[in-house]
N, C-alpha and C positions, 0 to 999 in steps of 0.2 A: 859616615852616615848620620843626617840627623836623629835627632832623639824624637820619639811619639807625644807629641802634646794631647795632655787626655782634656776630654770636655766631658764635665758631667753634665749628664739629661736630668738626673734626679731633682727633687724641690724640697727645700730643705727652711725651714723658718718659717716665713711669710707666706711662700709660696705653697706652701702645705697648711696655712692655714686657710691661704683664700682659696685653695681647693676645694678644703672643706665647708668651707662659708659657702659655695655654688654649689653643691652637689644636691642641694632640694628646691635651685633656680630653674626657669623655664627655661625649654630650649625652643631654637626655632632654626626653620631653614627659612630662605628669602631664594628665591629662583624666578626665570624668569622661561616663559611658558609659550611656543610660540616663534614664529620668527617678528624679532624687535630689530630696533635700528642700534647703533651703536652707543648714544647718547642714553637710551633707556636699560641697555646692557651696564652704564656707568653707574648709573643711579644705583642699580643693583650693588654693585659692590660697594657705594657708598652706604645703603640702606645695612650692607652687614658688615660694613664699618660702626655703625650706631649699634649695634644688638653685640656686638664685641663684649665678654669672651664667650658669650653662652649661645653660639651661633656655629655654624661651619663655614667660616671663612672661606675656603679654598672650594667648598663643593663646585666641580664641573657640573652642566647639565650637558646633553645631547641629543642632537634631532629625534633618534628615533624614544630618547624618555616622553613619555605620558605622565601626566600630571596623576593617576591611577597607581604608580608606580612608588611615587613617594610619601602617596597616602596608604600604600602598605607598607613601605619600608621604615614610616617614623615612627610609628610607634614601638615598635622593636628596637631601636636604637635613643628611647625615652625622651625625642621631639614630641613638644606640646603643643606650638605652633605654626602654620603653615601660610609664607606670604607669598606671593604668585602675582607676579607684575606681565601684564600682557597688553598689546593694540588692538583697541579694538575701530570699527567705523570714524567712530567720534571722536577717543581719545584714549588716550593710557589709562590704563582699570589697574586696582590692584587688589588681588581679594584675599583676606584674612580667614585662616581658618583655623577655628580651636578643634584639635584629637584627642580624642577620638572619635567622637561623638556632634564635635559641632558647636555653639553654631558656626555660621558663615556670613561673613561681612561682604558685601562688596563694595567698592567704593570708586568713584572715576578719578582721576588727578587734573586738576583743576590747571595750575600750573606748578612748575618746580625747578629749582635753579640746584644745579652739581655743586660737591666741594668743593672746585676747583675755581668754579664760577665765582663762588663766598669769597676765597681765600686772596681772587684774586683785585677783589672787590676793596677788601679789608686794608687800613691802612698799616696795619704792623703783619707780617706776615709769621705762623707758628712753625714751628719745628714736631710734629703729632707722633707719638709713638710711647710713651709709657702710661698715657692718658688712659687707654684703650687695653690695659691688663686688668682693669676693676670697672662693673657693670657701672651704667648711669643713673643717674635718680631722675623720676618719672616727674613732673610737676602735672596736673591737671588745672587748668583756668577756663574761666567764665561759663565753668558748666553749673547750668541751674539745680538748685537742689531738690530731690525727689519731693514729691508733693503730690497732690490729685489734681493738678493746674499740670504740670509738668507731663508733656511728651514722655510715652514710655519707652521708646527707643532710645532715649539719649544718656538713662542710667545704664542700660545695657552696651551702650557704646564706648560708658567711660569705663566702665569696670574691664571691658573686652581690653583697651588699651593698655588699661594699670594691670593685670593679667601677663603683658608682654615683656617686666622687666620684675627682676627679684625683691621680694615685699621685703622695707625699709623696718629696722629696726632700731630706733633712736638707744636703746640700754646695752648692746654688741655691736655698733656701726663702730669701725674706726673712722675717726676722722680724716685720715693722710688717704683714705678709699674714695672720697667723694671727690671725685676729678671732672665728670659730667653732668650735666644734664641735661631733659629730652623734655620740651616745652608742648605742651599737647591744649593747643587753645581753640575754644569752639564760639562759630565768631553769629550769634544770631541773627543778625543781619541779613548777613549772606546765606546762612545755614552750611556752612562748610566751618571745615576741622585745618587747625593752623599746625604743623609739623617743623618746629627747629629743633637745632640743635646748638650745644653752647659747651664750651668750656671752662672751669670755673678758674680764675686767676686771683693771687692775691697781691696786693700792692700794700707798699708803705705807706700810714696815713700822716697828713697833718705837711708833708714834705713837699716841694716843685719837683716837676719831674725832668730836672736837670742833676738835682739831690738825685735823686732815686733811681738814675743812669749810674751815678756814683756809688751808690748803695745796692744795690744789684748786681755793679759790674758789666754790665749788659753794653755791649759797643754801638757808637752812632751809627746812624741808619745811613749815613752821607760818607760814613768812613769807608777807604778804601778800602782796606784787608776788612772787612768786617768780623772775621772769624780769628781776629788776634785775640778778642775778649779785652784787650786795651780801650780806652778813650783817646781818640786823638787831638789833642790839646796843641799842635802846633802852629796853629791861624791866630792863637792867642797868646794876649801880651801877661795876663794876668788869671789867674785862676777865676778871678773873681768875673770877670767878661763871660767866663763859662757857667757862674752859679747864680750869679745875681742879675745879667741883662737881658732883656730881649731881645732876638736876634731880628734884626729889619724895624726897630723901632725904640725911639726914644725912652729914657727912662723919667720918673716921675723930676727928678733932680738933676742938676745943672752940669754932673759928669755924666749925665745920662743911665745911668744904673739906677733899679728898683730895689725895694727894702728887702730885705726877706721877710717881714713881716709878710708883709702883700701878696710875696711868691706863695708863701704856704698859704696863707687864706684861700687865694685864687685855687690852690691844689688840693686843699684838705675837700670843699665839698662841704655836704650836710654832714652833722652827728650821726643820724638815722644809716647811711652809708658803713658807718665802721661798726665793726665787731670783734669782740675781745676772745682770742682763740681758746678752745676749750683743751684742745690737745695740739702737741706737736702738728706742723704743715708741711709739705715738704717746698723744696725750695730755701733760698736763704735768708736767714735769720727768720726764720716763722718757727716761733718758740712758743712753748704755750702762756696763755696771760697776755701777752703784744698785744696792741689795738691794731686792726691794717684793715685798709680799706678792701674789702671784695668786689672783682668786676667778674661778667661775664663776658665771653669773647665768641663769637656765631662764629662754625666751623663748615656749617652744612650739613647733609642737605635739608634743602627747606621745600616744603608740599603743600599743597592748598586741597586740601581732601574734601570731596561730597559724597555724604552715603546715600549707597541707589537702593541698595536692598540687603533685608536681615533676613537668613533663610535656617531651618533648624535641621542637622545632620552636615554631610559632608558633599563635595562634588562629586556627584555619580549617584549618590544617593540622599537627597535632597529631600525634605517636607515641607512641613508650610513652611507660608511666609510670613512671616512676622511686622513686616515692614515694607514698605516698598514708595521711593520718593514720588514714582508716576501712574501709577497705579493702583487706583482705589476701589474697594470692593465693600458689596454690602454686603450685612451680618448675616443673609441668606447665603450667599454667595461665599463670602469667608466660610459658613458651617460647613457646605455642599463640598467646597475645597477640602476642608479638613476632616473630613467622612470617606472620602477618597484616598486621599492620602494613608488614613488608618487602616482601607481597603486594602492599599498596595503592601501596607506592611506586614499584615496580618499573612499576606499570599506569599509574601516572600521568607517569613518567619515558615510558614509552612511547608514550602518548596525546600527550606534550608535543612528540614527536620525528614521531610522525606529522601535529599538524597546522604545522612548522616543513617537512615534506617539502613538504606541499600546498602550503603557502602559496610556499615556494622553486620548486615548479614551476609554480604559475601565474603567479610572477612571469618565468620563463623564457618558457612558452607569449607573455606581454604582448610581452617585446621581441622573439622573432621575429617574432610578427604586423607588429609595427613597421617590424621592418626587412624583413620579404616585401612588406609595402603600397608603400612607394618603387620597387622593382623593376620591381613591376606597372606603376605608372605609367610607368615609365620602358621597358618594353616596347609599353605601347599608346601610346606619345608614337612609340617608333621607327615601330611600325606606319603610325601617323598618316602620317610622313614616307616610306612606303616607296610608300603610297597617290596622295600630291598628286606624286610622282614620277612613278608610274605614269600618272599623270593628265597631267601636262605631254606626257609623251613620246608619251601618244593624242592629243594635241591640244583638250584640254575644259576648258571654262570655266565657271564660276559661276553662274549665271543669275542671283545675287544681287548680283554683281560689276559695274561699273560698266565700259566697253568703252570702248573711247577711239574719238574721234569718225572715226576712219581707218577706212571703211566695207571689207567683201568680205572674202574670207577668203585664206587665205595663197598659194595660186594665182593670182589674181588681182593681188596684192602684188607676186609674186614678176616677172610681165609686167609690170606699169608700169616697174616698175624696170627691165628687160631692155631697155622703149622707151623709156624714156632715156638709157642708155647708147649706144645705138646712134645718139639723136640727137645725144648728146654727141661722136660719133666725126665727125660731119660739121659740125655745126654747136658750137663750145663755148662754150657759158651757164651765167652762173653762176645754181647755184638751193640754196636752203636744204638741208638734211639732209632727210634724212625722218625721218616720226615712227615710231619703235619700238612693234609692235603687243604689249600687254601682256597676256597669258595665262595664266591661272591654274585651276586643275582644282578638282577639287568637293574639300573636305575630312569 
C-alpha cells in the first residue's frame, strides 16, 4: 500500500505575512450581468485576472442571479467594489460600483483586445502564474490636476479607479511584491480612459542580448526542445559566432564579427533606463545594489473606456446624477431633480421606519400573548383546586373513582367505631386499625 503524501494548506512565512499585508485591501467581484457572448464572458475572467488576489476568481454567476443579489450579498462578505460588464444596443457597458453607498460609474467600452489576443501578438511569449499572488500597482497618467479649470468629474474618476487596488506604501512595500502594474490613462482628446496592463521584468544592463541568453539561462526561441533550459550551440563553429555576430548580417570587420563594445552600447540603451536595486528581486542574480535594466511586458487586457454617467447610491436605488456625457441640464432643472430625489428618500426612509414599527409591535403583541397564556393557565389550574376542595369538604366522590371495599357511608363509620370503643372499655381486644375511607370529589 502506498504511503499518504500530506499537502499542507497552512501559509507559513511570506504567505502569512502577504495575508496580512491584504486584510485592509479592497475587494471586488467582476461579473457579468445578462446574456453576453463568449468573448465578453473572456474578458471577464481576464478583468479578474488583473484584481488577482483580492477578487473571487472562481465566482459562478447564473441566469436566474439578479444583479440585487449581489448588492446584498457583498457587503456581508466585506466586497467594496462591484464591476458588472453587460451588452447593451450600442456596445459593451461596464459599470463600477462603490458599497455600500455608491457612487456608480457607468462606462461604455470603446474597444478592447483579450489576453490572449496580447499574448499572442507579443513577440516573446510568458509563462504567468506567480505574478498574480501579490496585488498590482495602480499608475494614474495624464489626469489633469484638480483646479477651478478642471472638470469635476474627472477627480472623482481617478480616485474611483485608485480606490480599486490596495494604497501603496513606499516605508513596508517589499520590493520582490511589485510584479504588476495597471496603467490607467486618460486620453483628452478623445475623452476616454486607456486600461492596460503590464508585467514588470528585469533585465541585465549594459549587456547584448545574446550575453543575457547566457546569463539568464533562458533557451533559444528557434531551439527545438525549448524546455531543456540549454542553449543550442550546435550550427556553431565557435562560441564567439554565438556572442559577438549578427545573425543574417555582416559584421563591422573583415571576419565579419562586431566588438562587444558595440554589442552592449547597442543593448545597454539610455542611463535614465537603469536602476540600482534597493532590495533583493526575484529571478536570477537580481541582488540588491545590481544596476539592471527594467522593462515592462503588456499582458492584457487592454480597454478604451468612456464615462456615460456618474450616479450617487446604488443600482436599484439610484439619486442624482452627477454627471452625465449626453445629457445636460439647467441648474433649474438639476435643483427640480434633486428636490425629488430627496422626495423619494425621505418616503422611503419613512416607509422603512414604519414597517420596523409594525413589525417591532407585533413582536411585542407575540410575547405578551405568551406570557398572558401561562397566567391563564395557572388561574384555571387554581380554580381547578378551589373546586375538588369545595368538593371534599361536601363530601362527593367520583363515580369514576374506585371506593375502597369499606362499605356505608360516614355515619354509619363513625358508630362502628363508637361500638367499639365502648366494647373496648369493658372487654380489651386487640383488633387491627381500621381502614381509612378514601374520598375524593368530582374534578
Amino acid at each position: 500500500m502506498a504511503r499518504r503524501r500530506k499537502n499542507r494548506t497552512h501559509l507559513k512565512g511570506a504567505g502569512v505575512t502577504a495575508q496580512h499585508a491584504n486584510d485592509g485591501a479592497p475587494k471586488s467581484f467582476i461579473i457579468k450581468h445578462g446574456q453576453v457572448g463568449s468573448s465578453l464572458t473572456q474578458l471577464v475572467r481576464d478583468v479578474r485576472k488583473v484584481m488577482e488576489p483580492n477578487t473571487a476568481s472562481r465566482l459562478k454567476e447564473r441566469n436566474r442571479n439578479k444583479l440585487k443579489d449581489y448588492l446584498t450579498m457583498a457587503p456581508a462578505l466585506g466586497v467594496t467594489h462591484l464591476l458588472a460588464l453587460t451588452v447593451t444596443d450600442v456596445a459593451p457597458s461596464l459599470r463600477m460600483v462603490r458599497l455600500p453607498a455608491g457612487p456608480t460609474l457607468s462606462f461604455r467600452i470603446e474597444r478592447y483586445s483579450l489576453m490572449k489576443d496580447i499574448l499572442k501578438t507579443s513577440r516573446s511569449s510568458r509563462s504567468m502564474g506567480m505574478e498574480y499572488l501579490t496585488a498590482p500597482l495602480v499608475v494614474l497618467a495624464s489626469f489633469p490636476p484638480p483646479s477651478p479649470e478642471t472638470p469635476p468629474h474627472l477627480p472623482l474618476l481617478m480616485k474611483s479607479f485608485q480606490s480599486l487596488f490596495p494604497p501603496l506604501s513606499p516605508n513596508s512595500v517589499s520590493l520582490s511584491n511589485c510584479r504588476r502594474i495597471v496603467l490607467i490613462a486618460y486620453n483628452p482628446e478623445r475623452g476616454t480612459v486607456d486600461f492596460r496592463h503590464y508585467v514588470i521584468t528585469v533585465k541585465p544592463y549594459g549587456v547584448s542580448k545574446r550575453v543575457r541568453r547566457v546569463l539568464e539561462g533562458a533557451p533559444k526561441k528557434s531551439s527545438a526542445n525549448s524546455s531543456s533550459g540549454f542553449l543550442d550551440l550546435g550550427n556553431e563553429k565557435d562560441v564567439a559566432d554565438f556572442l559577438l555576430r549578427k545573425r543574417g548580417e555582416p559584421g563591422p570587420g573583415s571576419d565579419g564579427y562586431e566588438s562587444a563594445a558595440s554589442s552592449a552600447s547597442s543593448a545597454a540603451g539610455d542611463d535614465g533606463d537603469a536602476v540600482s536595486l534597493a532590495d533583493d528581486y526575484v529571478g536570477r542574480n537580481n541582488k540588491k545594489g545590481q544596476k539592471k535594466a527594467v522593462r515592462l511586458s503588456e499582458v492584457g487586457p487592454r480597454m478604451e473606456l468612456r464615462l456615460i454617467k456618474i450616479s450617487e447610491g446604488v443600482p436599484g436605488k439610484e439619486g442624482a446624477v452627477l454627471y452625465h456625457e449626453f445629457v445636460k441640464k439647467s441648474k433649474a432643472e438639476a435643483a427640480a431633480l434633486k428636490a425629488s430625489h430627496v422626495a423619494k428618500e425621505k418616503l422611503r426612509k419613512q416607509r422603512r421606519e414604519e414597517q420596523e414599527s409594525n413589525v417591532q409591535r407585533k413582536k411585542t403583541e407575540k410575547e405578551q400573548g405568551s406570557r398572558k397564556n401561562p397566567e391563564d393557565s395557572d388561574e384555571e389550574a387554581g380554580d381547578a383546586e378551589d373546586d375538588e376542595s369545595d368538593q371534599e369538604a361536601h363530601g362527593e366522590w367520583d363515580e369514576d373513582e374506585e371506593i375502597s371495599e369499606v362499605g356505608g357511608s360516614d355515619d354509619e363509620h363513625s358508630e362502628e367505631v363508637g361500638s367499639d370503643e365502648e366494647k373496648s372499655e369493658d372487654e380489651p381486644e386487640e383488633r387491627p386499625p381500621t381502614k381509612k375511607v378514601r374520598i375524593r370529589g368530582k374534578r
